[in-house]
N, C-alpha and C positions, 0 to 999 in steps of 0.2 A: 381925431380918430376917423377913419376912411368909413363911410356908409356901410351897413352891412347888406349882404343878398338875401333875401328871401327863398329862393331855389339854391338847395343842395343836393348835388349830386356825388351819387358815387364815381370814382373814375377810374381804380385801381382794386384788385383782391390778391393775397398772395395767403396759402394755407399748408397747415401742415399738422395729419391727423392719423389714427390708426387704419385709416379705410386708404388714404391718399397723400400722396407728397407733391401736389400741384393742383391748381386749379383744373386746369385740362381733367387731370385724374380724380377728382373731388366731382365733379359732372360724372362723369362715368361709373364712380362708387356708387350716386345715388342712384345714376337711373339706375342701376343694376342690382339695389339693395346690397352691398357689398356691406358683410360685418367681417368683426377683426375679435372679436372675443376671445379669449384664453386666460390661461392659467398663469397669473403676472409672476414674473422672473422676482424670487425672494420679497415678495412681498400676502404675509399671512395676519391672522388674525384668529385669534383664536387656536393658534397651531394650526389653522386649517390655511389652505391657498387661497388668492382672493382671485376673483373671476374682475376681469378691465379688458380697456381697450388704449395698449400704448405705442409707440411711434418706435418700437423695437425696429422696424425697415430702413427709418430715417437715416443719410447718410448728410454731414454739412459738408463734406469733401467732394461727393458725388454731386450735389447740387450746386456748390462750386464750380467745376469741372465741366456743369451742362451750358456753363456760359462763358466759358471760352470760346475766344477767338469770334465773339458777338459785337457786332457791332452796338447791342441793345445797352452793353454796360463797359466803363473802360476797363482797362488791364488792371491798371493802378487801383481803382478801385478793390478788386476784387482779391489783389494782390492784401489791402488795408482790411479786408475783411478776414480772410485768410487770418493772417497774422495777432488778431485782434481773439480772435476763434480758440486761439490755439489753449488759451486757458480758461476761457468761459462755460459757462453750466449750461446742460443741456437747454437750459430753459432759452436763455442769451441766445443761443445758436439755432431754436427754433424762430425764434421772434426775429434775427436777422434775413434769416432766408425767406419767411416771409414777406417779411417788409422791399428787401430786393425784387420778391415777384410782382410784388403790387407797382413798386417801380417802374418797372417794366410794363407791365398793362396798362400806366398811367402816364408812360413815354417821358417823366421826369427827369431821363440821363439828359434827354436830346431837346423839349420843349422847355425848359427849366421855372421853377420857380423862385426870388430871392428866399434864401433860408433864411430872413427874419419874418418873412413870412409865409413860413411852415409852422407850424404847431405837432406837439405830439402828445398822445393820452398812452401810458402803458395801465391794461387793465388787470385788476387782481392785487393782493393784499399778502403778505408772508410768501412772498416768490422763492427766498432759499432756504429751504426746508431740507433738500436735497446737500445742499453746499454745506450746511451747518452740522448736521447728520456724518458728512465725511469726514470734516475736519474735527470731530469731538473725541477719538481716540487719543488722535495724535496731540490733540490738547492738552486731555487730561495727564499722556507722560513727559512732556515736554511746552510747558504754557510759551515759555518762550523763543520755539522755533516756527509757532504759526505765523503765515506768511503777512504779510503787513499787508497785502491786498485783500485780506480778509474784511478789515475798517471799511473798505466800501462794497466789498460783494454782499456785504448782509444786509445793506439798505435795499429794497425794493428798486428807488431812486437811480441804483447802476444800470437797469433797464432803461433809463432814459437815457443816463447820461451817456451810455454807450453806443445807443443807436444816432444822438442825437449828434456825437461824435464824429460816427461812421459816415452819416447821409447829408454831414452842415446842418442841420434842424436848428434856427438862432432863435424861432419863436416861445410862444407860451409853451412849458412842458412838466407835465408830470403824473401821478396815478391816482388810479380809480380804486378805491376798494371797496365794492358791494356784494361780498360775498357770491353767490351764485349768478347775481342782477349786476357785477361788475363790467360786463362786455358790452351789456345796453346800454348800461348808464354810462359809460366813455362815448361809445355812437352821440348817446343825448347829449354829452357837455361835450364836443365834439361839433354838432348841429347847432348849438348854441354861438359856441364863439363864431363859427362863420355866420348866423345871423346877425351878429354884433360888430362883423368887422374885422374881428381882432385877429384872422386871416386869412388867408386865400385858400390854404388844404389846410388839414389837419391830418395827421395818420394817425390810427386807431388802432392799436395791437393789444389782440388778445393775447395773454401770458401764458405760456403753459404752465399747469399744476403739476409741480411734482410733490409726492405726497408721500412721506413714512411710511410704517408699518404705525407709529404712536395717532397720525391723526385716523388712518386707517381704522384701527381697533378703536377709537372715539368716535367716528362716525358708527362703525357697529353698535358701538355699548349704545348708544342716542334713538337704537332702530333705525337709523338712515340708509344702511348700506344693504345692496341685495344678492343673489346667487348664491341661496338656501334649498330652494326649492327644485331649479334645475343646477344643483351642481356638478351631477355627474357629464350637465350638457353646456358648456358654456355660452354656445350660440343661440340656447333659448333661454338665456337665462335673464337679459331686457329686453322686458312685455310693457313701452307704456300703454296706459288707457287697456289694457285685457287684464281679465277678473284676477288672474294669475301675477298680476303684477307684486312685487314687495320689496323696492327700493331701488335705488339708483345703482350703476353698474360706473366705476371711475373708469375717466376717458382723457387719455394726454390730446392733447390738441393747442397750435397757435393759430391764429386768422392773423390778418391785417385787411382794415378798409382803407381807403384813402378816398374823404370829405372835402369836395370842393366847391367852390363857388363856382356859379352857374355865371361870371362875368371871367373868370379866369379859365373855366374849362373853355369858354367859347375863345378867349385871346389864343388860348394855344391851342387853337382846331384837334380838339380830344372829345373823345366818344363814351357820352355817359352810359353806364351801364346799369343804372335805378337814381331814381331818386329817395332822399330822404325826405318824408313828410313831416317828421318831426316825432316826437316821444317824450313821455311822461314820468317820474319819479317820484313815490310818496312811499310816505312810511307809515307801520301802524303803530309805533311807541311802542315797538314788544322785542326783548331782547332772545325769545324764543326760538325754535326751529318751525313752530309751527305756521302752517299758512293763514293768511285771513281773508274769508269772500269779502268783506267789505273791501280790503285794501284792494283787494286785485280787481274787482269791479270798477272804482276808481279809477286804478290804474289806466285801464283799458278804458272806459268812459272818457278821462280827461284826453286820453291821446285822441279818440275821435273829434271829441270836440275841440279841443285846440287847432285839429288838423283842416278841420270844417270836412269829414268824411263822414258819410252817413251809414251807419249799420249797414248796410243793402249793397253799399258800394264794395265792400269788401268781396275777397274769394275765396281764402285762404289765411287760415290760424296755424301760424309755424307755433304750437303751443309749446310749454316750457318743459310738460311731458316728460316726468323724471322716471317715472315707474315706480313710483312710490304712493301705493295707495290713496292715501290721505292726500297730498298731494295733487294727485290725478283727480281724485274725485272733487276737492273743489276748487277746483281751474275748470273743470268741465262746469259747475253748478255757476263759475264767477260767467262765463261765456254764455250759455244761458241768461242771463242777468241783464246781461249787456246786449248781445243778437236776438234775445225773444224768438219770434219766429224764424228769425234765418239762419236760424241751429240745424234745421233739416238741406239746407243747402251751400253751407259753407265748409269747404273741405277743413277739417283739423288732422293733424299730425305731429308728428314729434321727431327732429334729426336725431335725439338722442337714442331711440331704439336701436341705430346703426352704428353710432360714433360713439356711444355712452355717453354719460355726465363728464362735458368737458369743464366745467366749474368757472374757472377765471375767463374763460377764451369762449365758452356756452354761446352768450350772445352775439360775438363777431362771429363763429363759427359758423353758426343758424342764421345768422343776417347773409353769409355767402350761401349760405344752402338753397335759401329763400330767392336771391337776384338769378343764381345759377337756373332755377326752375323758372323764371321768369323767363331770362332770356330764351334759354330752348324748348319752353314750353314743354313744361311734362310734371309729374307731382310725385317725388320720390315715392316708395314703400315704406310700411309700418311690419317689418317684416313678422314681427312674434304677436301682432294683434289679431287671435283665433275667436276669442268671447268679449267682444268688448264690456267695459264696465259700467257701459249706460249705451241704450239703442235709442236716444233722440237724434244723436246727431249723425255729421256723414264724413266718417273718418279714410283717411287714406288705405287701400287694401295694401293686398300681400304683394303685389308686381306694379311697376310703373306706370301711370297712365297719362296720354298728352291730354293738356291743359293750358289753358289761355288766362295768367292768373294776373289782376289788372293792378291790384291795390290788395296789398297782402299786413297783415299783423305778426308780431316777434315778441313772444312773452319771456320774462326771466323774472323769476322769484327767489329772494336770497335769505338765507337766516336773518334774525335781526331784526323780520319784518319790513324786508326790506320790494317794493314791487314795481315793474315797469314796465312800460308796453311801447314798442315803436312803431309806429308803420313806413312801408315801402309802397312803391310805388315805379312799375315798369314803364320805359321808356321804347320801348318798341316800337 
C-alpha cells in the first residue's frame, strides 16, 4: 500500500442550495445574507404549511446547458449525464451537478486522476424518501407494474453507484450515515483514507434530504421542527443563537468537496483552496435526540488536539447552530468548555440561519461556507440574531463584515448522539 500524505487539501466545491446554484453564487448569497425562506410547496404538518428552505430554482437542464461548448468538460460527457438524468430523483441530480462543479474547480477533465484512485463517500442515510413516497400509489393498485429499477433506487448505495459510474470513480466507495453529523463525518473518513494512502482524492457529497410530510410531522411531534412563532413571517422564522429561537427550519441542499493529497495536487499544478486539519467523531451511547456537553466538548477537544491546534489559534466557529434552543444553548456552553477565555474573541455563527437545516449535506455545505469566507475574506451574517442567547461570546452581526479567518472550526451534531468537530485551515 502507497504511503499515505499527511496534508490534505481541498481542491474542488460544487453546491447546490436554496440561497445558490454555484459556487460563484453561494459567495455572493452569504456575503449578502441572502435567505430563501417560504411556504414549502405541499408540504404540512399538522394541516398547517411548514416554513424551509428548498432548491425550487434549481434547474439540471439549465446547469447542463451552462457547459456547453466548454472546453472545461467534454460533450460526451455531459451528453452521459444528461441521459443518466433523465430518470433520477431530484436527489441524484443534485449531487451530479455538484459533483461536475467541483470537477471543474479541481480541473479533473484535463489534469486527470487514475479512477482506481478516486474514492467517493455519499453522505446521509434514507436518501429515497421522496422516490418511495411516489411510487406507493401505484404500488399499492398494481404491485406488479412497479418499475424493476425500483430494486436499486431504494438503496442509498445508487448514489454511489451512479456517480461512480458517470465520473470512472474505481476506488473505495460508499455512505455515511450520521444523521445530522453525516457531512463531517464523510470529510473525516474522507481525510482518513488519504491519510492512509488508500487514495489520491476522494469526493465527498453531501446528499440532499428530501423529506415527507410523515418524517416532517415526526420531527414536529419530537419538538425539533421550528416556524411557530414567526409563522406569519417566514424569513424570520430561523434565529440561531437569539432568545427567539425554537428549532430547526428544513433546508434542501447538496455540496461536494473534493480531498486531495497535497503530493497529487502538487503533480497536477492545482491550487488548493483550504486545507483539511483533520476531525474527530465520538459518540455518547444515547440513541436520543438530545445533545450532550460532555460529547461535544470532546468532540471539539480531541479535533484540537489531534490537530496539534491550540484554542488561541483558532478564529472562527462555523457552529452547528440549529436554532433549536436546547441545542444552541449547549453548543454555546460545550465552546465555552473548550475556548475558556477566547469566547470573547472568536467569532461563532451559523450558515444555517440562511440556508436552514440542510441535514445530510449540513457539514459539506458549512465546510464550503467556511473555505468560501476564507478565501475572500469576509464572515457571512447571522441574519435573525436581534437578542442573543448568551452575551459572553462574539457572534456574527446582521451585515457582512471582512475578516482574515486563519484556522476555522465546523461543528455537526446528529441524533443518536452522535458529535463531530473538524477543522480548516486557509491557505492564502
Amino acid at each position: 500500500m502507497p504511503g499515505g500524505d499527511k496534508t490534505v487539501y481541498v481542491t474542488g466545491m460544487g453546491v447546490v442550495n436554496a440561497i445558490a446554484d454555484s459556487i460563484p453564487d453561494f459567495e455572493q448569497g452569504l456575503r449578502n445574507g441572502r435567505q430563501s425562506f417560504r411556504y414549502l410547496e405541499g408540504k404540512t404538518v399538522n394541516n398547517a404549511r411548514v416554513i424551509g428552505a428548498d432548491i425550487s430554482s434549481f434547474s439540471f437542464d439549465k446547469r447542463m446547458d451552462s457547459y456547453g461548448g466548454s472546453e472545461r468538460v467534454p460533450e460526451a460527457f455531459i451528453d452521459r449525464a444528461r441521459k443518466t438524468a433523465r430518470r433520477a430523483s431530484i436527489t441524484v441530480k443534485a449531487a451530479l451537478a455538484c459533483v461536475l462543479e467541483a470537477y471543474c474547480q479541481a480541473d479533473l477533465f484535463n489534469r486527470t486522476i487514475p479512477g482506481d484512485r478516486i474514492a467517493i463517500i455519499v453522505t446521509g442515510s434514507n436518501l429515497t424518501s421522496g422516490i418511495r413516497e411516489g411510487y406507493f400509489d401505484k404500488f399499492q393498485k398494481d404491485p406488479e407494474y412497479l418499475t424493476p429499477q425500483y430494486a436499486l433506487q431504494f438503496m442509498d448505495t445508487d448514489h454511489v453507484g451512479t456517480l461512480s459510474e458517470i465520473f470512472g470513480i474505481q476506488g473505495e466507495g460508499f455512505t455515511v450515515g450520521g444523521a445530522s453529523a453525516s457531512g463531517n463525518a464523510g470529510i473525516i473518513k474522507a481525510w482518513q483514507l488519504l491519510q492512509l494512502g488508500l487514495a489520491e482524492a476522494c469526493v465527498v457529497v453531501g446528499a440532499l434530504t428530501e423529506l415527507t410530510n410523515m418524517e416532517l410531522q415526526g420531527f414536529y411531534n419530537i419538538g425539533a421542527l421550528g416556524g411557530r412563532k414567526y409563522y406569519g413571517e417566514p424569513d424570520k422564522a430561523c434565529r440561531p443563537f437569539d432568545e427567539e429561537h425554537e428549532g430547526f427550519l428544513y433546508g434542501q441542499a447538496s455540496g461536494c468537496l473534493i480531498l486531495e493529497s497535497e503530493r497529487s495536487a502538487a503533480q497536477r499544478a492545482v491550487r488548493p483552496l483550504a486545507e483539511i486539519l483533520g476531525g474527530v467523531i465520538n459518540l455518547d451511547g444515547n440513541r436520543s435526540s438530545n445533545p450532550s456537553l460532555a460529547g461535544e466538548i470532546k468532540a471539539m477537544a480531541r479535533t484540537l488536539e489531534t490537530a496539534g491546534i491550540k484554542p488561541e489559534e483558532v478564529d472562527y466557529i462555523n457552529a452547528h447552530g440549529s436554532s433549536s434552543p436546547l441545542g444552541d444553548d449547549t453548543e454555546l456552553e460545550a465552546i465555552k468548555g473548550v475556548y475558556k477565555e477566547n469566547t470573547s474573541r472568536i467569532v461563532i455563527n451559523s450558515t444555517k440561519g440562511l440556508t436552514g437545516h440542510c441535514l445530510f449535506s449540513a457539514g459539506v455545505v458549512e465546510a464550503i461556507a467556511v473555505i468560501l469566507q476564507m478565501n475572500f475574506g469576509f464572515i457571512h451574517p447571522n441574519a435573525n440574531l436581534e437578542k442573543p442567547s448568551c452575551q459572553e461570546f462574539l457572534f456574527a452581526g446582521k451585515i457582512a463584515v471582512p475578516a482574515s479567518i486563519r484556522v476555522a472550526m465546523s461543528n455537526s451534531f446528529g441524533f443518536g448522539g452522535i458529535n463531530t468537530s473538524i477543522l480548516i485551515k486557509g491557505v492564502r
